[in-house]
C-alpha positions in Angstrom: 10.7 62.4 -138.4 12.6 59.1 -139.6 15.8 58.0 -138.8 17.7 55.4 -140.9 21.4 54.0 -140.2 22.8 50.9 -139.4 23.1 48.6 -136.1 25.5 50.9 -133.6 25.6 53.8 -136.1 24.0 56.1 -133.0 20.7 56.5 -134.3 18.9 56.2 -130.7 21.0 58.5 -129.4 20.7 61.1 -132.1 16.7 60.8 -131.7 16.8 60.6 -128.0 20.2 62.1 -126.7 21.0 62.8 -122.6 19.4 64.6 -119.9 22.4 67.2 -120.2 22.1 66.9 -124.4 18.6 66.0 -125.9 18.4 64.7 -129.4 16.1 65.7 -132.2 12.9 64.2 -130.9 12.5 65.3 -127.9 14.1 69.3 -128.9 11.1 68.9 -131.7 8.8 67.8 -129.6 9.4 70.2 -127.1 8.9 72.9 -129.3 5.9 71.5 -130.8 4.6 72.5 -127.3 6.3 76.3 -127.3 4.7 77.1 -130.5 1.3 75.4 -129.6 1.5 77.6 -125.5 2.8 80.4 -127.7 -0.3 80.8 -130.5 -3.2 78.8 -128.3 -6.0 81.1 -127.2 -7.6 79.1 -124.8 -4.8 76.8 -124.3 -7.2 73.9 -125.3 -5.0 71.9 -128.2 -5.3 67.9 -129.0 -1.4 66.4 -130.1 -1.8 63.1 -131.7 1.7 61.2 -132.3 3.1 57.9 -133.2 6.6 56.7 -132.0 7.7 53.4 -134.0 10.2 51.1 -134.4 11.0 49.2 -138.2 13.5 46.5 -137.9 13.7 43.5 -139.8 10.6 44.4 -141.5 8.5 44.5 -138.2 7.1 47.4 -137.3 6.5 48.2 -133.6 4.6 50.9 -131.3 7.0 52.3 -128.5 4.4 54.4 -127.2 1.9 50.8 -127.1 4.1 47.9 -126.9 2.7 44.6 -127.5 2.3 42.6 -130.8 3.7 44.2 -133.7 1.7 46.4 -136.5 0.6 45.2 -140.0 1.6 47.4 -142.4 -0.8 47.0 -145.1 -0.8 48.6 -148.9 -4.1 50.9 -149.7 -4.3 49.7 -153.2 -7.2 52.7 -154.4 -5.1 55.0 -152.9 -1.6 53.5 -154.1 1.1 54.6 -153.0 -0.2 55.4 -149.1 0.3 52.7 -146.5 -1.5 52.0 -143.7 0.0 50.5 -140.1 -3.1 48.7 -138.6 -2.7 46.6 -135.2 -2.3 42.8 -135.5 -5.3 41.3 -133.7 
């Protein structure tokens, strides 16, 4: 999911919304988790996500904060990138 807009254009809210109106990340995530209780056998399921932030060309981990990522270019396997931490 990626969300693009200018400063004040409503961005967080759209993602995040309110308690009484959630936005698009958490309705998606929550049913990421209906689908998964819905089809899971023995209920025994690994989620792996990222939430990150890209502003002013620095990329940072909500989920980790702390220094901000390196995005680096895989140049064998042009055109992926790769966000590594900055240690």
């Amino acid at each position: 999911m990626f969300c693009y807009g200018a400063t004040g254009a409503g961005k967080t809210y759209t993602m995040l919304g309110t308690v009484e109106n959630p936005g698009v990340m958490v309705l998606a995530i929550k049913d990421l988790f209906t689908k998964i209780r819905q089809r899971s056998c023995d209920g025994n399921h690994v989620v792996h996500l990222s939430y990150l932030e890209v502003y002013n060309e620095t990329v940072r981990d909500l989920l980790s904060p702390g220094r901000p990522l390196v995005l680096r270019e895989d140049k064998q396997v042009f055109p992926l990138f790769f966000l590594v931490e900055n240690n």
